[in-house]
VMD Tcl script that builds the backbone (N, CA, C; Angstrom):
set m [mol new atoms 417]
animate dup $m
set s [atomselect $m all]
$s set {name element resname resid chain x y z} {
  {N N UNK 1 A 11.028 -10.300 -6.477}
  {CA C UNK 1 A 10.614 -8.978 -6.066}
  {C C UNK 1 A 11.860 -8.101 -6.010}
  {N N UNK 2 A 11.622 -6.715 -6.943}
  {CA C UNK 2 A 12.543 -6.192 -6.676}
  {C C UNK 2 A 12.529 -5.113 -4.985}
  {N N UNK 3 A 14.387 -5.549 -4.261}
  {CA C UNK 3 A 14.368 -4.423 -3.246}
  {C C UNK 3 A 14.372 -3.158 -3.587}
  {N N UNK 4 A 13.643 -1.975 -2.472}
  {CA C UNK 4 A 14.319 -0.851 -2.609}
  {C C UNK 4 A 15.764 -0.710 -1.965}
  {N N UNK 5 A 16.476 -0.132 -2.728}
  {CA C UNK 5 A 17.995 0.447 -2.967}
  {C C UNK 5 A 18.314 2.084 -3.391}
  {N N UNK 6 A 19.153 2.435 -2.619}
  {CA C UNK 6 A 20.111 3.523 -2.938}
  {C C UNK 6 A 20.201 3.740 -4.422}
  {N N UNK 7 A 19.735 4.330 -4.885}
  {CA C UNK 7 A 20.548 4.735 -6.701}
  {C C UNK 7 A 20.901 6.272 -6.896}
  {N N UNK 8 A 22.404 6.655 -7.199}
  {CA C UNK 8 A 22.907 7.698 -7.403}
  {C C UNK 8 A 22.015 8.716 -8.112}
  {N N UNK 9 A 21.868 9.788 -8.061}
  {CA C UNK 9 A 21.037 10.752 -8.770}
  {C C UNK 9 A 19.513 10.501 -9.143}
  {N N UNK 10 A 18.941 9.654 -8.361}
  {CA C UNK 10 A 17.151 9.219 -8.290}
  {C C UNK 10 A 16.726 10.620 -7.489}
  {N N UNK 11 A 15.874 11.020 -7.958}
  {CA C UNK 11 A 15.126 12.491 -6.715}
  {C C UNK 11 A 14.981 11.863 -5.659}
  {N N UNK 12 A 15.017 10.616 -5.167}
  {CA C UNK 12 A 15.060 10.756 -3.517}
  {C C UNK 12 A 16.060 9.911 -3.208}
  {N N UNK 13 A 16.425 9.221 -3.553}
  {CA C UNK 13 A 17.947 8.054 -3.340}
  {C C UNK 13 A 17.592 6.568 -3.193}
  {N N UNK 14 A 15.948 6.540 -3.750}
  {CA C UNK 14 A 15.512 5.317 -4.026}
  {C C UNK 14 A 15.014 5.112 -5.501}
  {N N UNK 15 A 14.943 3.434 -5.548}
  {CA C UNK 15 A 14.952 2.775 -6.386}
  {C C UNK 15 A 13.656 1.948 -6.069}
  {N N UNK 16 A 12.671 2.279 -7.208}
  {CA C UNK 16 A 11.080 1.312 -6.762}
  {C C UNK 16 A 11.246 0.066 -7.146}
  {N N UNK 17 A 10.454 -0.786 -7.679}
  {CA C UNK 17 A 9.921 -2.320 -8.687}
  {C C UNK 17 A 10.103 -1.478 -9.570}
  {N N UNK 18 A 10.495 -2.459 -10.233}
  {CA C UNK 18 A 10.428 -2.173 -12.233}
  {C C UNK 18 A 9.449 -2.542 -12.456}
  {N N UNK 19 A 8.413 -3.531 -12.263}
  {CA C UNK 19 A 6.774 -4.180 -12.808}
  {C C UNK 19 A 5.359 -3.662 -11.733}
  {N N UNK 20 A 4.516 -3.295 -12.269}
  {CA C UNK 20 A 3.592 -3.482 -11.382}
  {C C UNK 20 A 3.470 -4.610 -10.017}
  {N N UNK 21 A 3.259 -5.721 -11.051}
  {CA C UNK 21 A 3.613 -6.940 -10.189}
  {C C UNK 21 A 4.439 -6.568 -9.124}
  {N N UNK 22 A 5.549 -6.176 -9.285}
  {CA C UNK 22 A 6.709 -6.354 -8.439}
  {C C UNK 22 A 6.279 -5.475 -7.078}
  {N N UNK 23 A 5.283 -4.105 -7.831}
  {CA C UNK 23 A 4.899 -3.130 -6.781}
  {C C UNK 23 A 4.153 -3.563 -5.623}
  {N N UNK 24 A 3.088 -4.237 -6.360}
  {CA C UNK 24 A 2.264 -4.602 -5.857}
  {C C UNK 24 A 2.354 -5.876 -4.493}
  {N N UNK 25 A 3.989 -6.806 -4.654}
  {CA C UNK 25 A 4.476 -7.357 -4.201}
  {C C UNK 25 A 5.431 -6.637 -2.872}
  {N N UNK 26 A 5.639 -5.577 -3.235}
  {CA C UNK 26 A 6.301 -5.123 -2.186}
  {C C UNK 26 A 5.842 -4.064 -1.228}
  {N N UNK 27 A 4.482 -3.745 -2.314}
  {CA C UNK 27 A 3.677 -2.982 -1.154}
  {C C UNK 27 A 2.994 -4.001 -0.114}
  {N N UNK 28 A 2.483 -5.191 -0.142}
  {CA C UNK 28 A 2.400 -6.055 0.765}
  {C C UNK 28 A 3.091 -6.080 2.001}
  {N N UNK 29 A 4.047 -5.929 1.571}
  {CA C UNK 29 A 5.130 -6.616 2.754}
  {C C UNK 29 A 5.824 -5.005 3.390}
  {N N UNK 30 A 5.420 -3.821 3.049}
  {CA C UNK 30 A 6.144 -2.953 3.476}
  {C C UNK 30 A 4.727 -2.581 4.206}
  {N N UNK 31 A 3.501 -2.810 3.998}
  {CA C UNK 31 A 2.578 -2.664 5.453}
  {C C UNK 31 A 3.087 -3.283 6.650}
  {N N UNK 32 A 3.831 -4.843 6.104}
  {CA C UNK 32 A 3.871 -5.357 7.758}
  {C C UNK 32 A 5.350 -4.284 8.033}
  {N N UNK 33 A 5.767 -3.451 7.059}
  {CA C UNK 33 A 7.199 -3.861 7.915}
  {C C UNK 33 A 7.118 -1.973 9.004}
  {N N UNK 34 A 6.300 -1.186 8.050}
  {CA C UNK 34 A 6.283 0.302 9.067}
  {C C UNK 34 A 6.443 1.418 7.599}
  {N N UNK 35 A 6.096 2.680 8.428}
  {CA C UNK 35 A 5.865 4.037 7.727}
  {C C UNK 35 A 7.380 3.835 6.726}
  {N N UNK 36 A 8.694 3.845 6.603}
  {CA C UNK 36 A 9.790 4.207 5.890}
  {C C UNK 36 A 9.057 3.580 4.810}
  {N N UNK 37 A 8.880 2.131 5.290}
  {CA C UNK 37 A 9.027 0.888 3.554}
  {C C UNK 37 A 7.718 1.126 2.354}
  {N N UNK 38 A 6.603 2.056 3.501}
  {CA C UNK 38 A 5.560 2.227 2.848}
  {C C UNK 38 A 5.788 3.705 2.201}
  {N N UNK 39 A 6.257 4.301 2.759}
  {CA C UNK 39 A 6.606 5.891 2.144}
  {C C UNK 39 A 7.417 5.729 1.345}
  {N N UNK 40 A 8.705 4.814 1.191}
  {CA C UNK 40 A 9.695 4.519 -0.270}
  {C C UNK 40 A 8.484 3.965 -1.619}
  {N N UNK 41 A 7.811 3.945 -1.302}
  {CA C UNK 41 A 6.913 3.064 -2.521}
  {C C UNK 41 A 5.895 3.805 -2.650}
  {N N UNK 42 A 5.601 5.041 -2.579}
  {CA C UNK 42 A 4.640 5.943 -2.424}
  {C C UNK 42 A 5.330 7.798 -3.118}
  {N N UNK 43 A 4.752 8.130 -3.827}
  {CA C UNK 43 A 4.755 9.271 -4.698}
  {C C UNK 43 A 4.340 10.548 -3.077}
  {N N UNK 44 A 5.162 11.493 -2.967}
  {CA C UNK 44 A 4.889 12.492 -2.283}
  {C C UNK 44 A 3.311 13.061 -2.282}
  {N N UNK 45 A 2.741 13.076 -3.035}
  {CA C UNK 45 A 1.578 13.967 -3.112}
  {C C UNK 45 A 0.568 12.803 -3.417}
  {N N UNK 46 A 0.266 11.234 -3.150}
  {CA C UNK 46 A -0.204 10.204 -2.763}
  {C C UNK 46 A -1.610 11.219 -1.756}
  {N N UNK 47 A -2.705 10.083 -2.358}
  {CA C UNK 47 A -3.903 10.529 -2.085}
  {C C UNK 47 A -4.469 9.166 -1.395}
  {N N UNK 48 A -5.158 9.091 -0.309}
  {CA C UNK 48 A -5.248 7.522 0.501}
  {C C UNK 48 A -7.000 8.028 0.842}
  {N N UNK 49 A -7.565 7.238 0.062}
  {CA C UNK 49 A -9.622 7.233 0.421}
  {C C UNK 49 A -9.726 5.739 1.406}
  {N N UNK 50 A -10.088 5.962 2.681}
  {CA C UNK 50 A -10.745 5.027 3.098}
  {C C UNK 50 A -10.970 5.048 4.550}
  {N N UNK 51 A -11.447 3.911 5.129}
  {CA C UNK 51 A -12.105 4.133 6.515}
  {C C UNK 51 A -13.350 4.004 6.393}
  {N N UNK 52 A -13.993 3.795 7.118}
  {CA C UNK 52 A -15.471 3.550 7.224}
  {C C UNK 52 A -16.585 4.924 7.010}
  {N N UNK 53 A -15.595 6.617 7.201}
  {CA C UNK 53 A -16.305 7.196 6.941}
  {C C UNK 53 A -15.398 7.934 5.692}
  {N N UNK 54 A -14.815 7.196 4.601}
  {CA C UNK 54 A -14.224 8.057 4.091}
  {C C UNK 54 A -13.451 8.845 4.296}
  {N N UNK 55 A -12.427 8.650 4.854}
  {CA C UNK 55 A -11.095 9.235 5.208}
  {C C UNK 55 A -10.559 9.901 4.062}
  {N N UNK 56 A -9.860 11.002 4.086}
  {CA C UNK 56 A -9.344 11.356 2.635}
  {C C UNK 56 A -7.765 12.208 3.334}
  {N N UNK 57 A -6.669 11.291 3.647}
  {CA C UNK 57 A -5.446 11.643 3.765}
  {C C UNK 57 A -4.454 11.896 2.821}
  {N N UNK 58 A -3.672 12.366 2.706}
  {CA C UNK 58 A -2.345 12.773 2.353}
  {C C UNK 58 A -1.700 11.515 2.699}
  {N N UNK 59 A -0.527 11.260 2.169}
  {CA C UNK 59 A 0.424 10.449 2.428}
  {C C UNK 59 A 1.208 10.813 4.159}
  {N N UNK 60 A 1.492 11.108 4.310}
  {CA C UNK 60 A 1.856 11.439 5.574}
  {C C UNK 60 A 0.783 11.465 6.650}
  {N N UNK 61 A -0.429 11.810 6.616}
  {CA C UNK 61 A -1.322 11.487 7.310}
  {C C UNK 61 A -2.330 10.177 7.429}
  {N N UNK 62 A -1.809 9.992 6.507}
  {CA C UNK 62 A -2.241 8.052 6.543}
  {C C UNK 62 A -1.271 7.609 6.805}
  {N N UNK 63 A -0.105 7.721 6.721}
  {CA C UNK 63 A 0.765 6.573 7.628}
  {C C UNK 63 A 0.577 6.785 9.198}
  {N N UNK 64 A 0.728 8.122 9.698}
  {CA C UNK 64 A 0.484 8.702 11.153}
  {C C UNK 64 A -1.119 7.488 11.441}
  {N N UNK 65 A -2.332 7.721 10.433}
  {CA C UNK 65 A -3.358 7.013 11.246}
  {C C UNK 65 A -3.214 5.461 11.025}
  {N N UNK 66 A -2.500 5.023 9.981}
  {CA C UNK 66 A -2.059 3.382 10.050}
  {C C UNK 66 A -1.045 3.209 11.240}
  {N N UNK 67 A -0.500 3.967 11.492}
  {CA C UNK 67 A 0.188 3.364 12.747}
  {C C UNK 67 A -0.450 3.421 14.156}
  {N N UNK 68 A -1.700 3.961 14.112}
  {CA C UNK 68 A -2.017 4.557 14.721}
  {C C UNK 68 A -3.054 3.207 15.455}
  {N N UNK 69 A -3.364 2.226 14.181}
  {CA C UNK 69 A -4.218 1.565 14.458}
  {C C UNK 69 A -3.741 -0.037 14.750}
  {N N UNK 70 A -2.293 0.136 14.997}
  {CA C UNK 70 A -1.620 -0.748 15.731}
  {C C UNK 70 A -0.823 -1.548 14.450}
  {N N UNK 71 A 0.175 -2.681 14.548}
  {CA C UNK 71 A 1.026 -3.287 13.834}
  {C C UNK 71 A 0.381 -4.450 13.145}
  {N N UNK 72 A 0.793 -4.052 11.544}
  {CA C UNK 72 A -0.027 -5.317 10.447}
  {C C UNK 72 A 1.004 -6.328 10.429}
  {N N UNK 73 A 0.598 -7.174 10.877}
  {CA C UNK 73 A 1.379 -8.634 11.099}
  {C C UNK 73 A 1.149 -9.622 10.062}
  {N N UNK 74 A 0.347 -9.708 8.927}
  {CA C UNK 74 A 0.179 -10.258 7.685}
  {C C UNK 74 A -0.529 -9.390 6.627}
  {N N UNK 75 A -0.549 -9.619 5.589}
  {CA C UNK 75 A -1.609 -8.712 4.823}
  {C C UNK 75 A -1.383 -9.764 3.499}
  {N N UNK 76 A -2.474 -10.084 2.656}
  {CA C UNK 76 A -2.427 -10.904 1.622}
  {C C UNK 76 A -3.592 -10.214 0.678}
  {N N UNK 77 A -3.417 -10.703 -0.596}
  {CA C UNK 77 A -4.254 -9.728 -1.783}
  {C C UNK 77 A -4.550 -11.177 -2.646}
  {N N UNK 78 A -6.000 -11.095 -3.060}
  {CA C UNK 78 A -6.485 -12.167 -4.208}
  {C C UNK 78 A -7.434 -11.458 -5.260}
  {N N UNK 79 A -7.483 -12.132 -5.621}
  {CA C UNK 79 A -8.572 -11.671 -6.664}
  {C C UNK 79 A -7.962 -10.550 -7.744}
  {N N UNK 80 A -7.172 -10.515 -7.433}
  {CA C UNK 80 A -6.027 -9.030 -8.330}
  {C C UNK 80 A -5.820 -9.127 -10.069}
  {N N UNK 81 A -6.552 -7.812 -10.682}
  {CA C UNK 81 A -7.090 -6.979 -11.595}
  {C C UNK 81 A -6.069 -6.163 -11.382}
  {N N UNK 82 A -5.335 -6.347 -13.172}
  {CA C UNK 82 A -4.605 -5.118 -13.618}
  {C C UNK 82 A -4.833 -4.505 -15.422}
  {N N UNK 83 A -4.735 -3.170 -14.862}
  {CA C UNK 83 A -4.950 -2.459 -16.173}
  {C C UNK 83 A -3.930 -1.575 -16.325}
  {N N UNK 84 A -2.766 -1.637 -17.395}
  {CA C UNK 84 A -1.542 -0.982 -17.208}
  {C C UNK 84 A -1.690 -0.205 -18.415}
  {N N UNK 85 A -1.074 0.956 -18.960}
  {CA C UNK 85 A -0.982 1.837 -19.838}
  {C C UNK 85 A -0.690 3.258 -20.102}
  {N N UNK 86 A 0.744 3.089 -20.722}
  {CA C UNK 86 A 1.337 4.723 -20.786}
  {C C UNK 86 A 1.404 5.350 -19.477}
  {N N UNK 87 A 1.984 4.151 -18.465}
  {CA C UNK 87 A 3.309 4.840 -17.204}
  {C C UNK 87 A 2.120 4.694 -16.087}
  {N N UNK 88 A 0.944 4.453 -16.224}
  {CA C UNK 88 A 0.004 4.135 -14.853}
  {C C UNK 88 A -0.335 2.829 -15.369}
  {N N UNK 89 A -0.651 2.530 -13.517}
  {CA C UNK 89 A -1.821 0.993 -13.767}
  {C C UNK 89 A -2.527 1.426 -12.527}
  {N N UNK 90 A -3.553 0.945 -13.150}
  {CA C UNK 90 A -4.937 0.390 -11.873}
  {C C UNK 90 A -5.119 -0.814 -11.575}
  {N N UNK 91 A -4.731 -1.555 -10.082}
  {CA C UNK 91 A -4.942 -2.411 -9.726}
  {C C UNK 91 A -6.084 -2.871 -8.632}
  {N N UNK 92 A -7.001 -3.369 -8.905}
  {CA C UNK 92 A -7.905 -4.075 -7.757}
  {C C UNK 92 A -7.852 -5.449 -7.436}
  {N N UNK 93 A -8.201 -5.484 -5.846}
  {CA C UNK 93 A -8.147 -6.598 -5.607}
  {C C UNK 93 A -8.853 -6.784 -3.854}
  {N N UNK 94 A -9.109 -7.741 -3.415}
  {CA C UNK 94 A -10.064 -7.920 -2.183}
  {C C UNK 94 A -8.332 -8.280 -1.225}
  {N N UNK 95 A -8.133 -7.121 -0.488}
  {CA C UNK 95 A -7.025 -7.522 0.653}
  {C C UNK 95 A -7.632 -8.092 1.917}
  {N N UNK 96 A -6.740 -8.570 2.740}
  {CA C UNK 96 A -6.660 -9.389 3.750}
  {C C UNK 96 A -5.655 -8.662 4.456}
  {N N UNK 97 A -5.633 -7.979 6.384}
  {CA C UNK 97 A -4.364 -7.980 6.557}
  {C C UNK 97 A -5.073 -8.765 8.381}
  {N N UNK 98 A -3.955 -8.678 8.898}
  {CA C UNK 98 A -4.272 -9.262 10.147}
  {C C UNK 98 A -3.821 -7.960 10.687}
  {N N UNK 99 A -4.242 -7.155 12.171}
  {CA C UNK 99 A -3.949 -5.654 12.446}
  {C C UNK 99 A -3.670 -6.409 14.472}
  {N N UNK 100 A -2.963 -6.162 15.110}
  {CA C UNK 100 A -2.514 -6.644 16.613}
  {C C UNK 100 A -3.054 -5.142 17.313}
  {N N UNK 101 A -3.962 -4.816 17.521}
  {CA C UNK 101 A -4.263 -3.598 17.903}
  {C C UNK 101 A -3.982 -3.931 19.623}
  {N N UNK 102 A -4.010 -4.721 20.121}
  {CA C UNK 102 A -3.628 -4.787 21.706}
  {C C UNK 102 A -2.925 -5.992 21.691}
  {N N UNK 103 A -1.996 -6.121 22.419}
  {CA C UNK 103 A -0.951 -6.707 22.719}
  {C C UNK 103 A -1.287 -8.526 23.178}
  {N N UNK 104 A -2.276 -8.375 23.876}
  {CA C UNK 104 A -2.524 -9.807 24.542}
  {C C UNK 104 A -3.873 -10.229 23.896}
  {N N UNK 105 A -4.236 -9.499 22.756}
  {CA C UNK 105 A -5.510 -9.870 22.234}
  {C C UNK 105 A -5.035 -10.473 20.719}
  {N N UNK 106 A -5.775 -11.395 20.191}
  {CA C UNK 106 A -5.486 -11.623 18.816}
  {C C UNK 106 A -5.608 -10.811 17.876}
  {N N UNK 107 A -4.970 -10.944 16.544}
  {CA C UNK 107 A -4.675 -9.912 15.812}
  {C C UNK 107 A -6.357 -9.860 15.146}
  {N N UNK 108 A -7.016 -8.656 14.545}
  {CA C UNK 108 A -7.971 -8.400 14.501}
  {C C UNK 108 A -7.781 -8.275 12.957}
  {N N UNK 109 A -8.754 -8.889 11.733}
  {CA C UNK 109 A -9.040 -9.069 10.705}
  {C C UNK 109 A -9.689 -8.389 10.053}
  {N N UNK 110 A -8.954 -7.612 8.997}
  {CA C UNK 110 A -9.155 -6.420 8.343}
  {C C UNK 110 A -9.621 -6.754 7.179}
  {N N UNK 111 A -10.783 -6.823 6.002}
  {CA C UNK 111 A -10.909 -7.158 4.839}
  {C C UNK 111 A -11.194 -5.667 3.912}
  {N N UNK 112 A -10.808 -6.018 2.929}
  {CA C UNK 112 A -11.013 -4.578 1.984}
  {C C UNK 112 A -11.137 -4.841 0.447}
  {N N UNK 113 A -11.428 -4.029 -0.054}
  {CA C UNK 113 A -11.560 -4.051 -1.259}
  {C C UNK 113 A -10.458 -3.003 -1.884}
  {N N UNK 114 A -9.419 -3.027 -2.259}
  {CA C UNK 114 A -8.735 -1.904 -2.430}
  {C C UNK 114 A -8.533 -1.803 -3.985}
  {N N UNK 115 A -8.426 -0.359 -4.583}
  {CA C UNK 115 A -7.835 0.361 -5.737}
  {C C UNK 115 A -6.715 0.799 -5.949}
  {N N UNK 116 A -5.711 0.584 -5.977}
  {CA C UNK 116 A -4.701 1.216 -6.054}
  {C C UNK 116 A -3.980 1.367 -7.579}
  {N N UNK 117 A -3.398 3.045 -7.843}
  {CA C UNK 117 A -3.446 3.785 -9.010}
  {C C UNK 117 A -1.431 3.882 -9.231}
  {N N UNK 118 A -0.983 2.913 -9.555}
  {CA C UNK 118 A 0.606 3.492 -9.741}
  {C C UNK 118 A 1.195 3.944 -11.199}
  {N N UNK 119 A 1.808 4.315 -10.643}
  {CA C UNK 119 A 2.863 5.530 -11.697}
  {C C UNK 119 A 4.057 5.051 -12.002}
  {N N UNK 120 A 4.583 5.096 -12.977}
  {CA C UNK 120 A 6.014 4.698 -13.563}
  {C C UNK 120 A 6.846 5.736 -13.685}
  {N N UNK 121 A 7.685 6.118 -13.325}
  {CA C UNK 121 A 8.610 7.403 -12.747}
  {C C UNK 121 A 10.525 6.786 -12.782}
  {N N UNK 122 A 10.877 7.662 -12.836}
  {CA C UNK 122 A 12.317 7.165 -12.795}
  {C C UNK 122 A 13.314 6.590 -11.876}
  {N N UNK 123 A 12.395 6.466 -10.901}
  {CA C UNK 123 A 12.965 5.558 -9.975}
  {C C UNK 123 A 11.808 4.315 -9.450}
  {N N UNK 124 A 11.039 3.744 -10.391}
  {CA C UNK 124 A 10.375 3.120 -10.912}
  {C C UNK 124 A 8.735 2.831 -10.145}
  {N N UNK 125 A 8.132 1.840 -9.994}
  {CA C UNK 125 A 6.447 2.436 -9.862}
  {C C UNK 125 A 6.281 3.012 -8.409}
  {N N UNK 126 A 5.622 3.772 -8.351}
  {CA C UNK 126 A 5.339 4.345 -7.322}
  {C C UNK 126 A 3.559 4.532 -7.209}
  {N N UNK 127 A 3.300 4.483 -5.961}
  {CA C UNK 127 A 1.548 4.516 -5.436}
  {C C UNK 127 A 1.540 5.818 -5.512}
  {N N UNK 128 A 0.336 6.401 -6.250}
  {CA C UNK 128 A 0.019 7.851 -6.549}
  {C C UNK 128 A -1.373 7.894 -5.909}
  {N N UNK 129 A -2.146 6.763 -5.801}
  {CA C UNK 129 A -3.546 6.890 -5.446}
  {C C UNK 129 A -3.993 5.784 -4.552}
  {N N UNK 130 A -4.967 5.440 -3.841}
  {CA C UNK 130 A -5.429 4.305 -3.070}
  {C C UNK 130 A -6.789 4.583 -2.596}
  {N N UNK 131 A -7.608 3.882 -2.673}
  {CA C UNK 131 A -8.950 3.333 -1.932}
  {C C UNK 131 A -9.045 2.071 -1.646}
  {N N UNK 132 A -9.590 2.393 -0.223}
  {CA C UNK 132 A -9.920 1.104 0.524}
  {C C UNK 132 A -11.254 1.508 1.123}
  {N N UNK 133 A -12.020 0.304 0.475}
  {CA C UNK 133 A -13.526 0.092 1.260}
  {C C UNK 133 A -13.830 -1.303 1.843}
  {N N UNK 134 A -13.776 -0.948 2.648}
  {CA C UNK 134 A -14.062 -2.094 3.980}
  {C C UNK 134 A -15.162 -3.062 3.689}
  {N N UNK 135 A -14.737 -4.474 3.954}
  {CA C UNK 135 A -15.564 -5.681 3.272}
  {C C UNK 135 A -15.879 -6.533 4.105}
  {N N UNK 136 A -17.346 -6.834 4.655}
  {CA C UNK 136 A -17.949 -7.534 5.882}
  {C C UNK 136 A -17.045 -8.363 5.611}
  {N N UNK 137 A -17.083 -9.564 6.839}
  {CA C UNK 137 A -16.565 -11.073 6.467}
  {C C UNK 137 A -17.690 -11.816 5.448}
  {N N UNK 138 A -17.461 -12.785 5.370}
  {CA C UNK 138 A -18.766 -13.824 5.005}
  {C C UNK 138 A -19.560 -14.250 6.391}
  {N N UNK 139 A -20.558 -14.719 5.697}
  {CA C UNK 139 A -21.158 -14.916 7.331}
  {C C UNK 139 A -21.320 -16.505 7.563}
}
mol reanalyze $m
mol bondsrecalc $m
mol representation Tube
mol addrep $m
């Protein structure tokens, strides 16, 4: 997985994944880690669909309500569908995250179905788009 890094003359002073894959790998892990790691991997004008009633945020206003809904302490992706071509890909896949919304309670189990739309840019892929629709458990 590539890190984000400092690179001289990038429009923001970061450096994305070079592969989808790689994106898709590090957007994982920058849910558990907070708003910076998820906003380095995210295109300014990022469009976020989801919530139970259709939420339709801005990038900045979906991180404010993801934090909002307490600290993701795992998050895992299967089932993952890619369609890459001429500087975008569309990726789907059924996520998993674990969410600690109260402190002395167990972490509460989030399932989704998510879309996510990235862009290949010069400081390499970046999330331009996202939907998440919420996926009973099994019963």
């Amino acid at each position: 997985m590539t890190t984000t890094q400092s690179v001289p003359g990038s429009r923001d002073g970061l450096c994305g994944p070079d592969t989808v894959s790689e994106a898709e790998a590090a957007w994982l892990v920058a849910i558990t880690k907070g708003d910076e790691e998820q906003r380095a991997l995210m295109l300014p004008e990022c469009v976020i669909v989801h919530g139970p009633v259709g939420n339709v945020h801005d990038r900045e206003r979906f991180l404010a309500y993801n934090a909002s809904m307490g600290a993701t302490l795992e998050a895992e992706s299967s089932e993952v569908e890619c369609r890459e071509r001429e500087g975008r890909a569309i990726v789907t896949c059924f996520q998993k995250m674990s969410i600690r919304r109260v402190p002395d309670l167990p972490p509460f189990l989030v399932q989704a179905v998510a879309t996510r739309v990235w862009f290949a840019t010069d400081e390499g892929w970046r999330l331009g788009h996202m939907q998440l629709s919420r996926r009973q458990p099994a019963v």
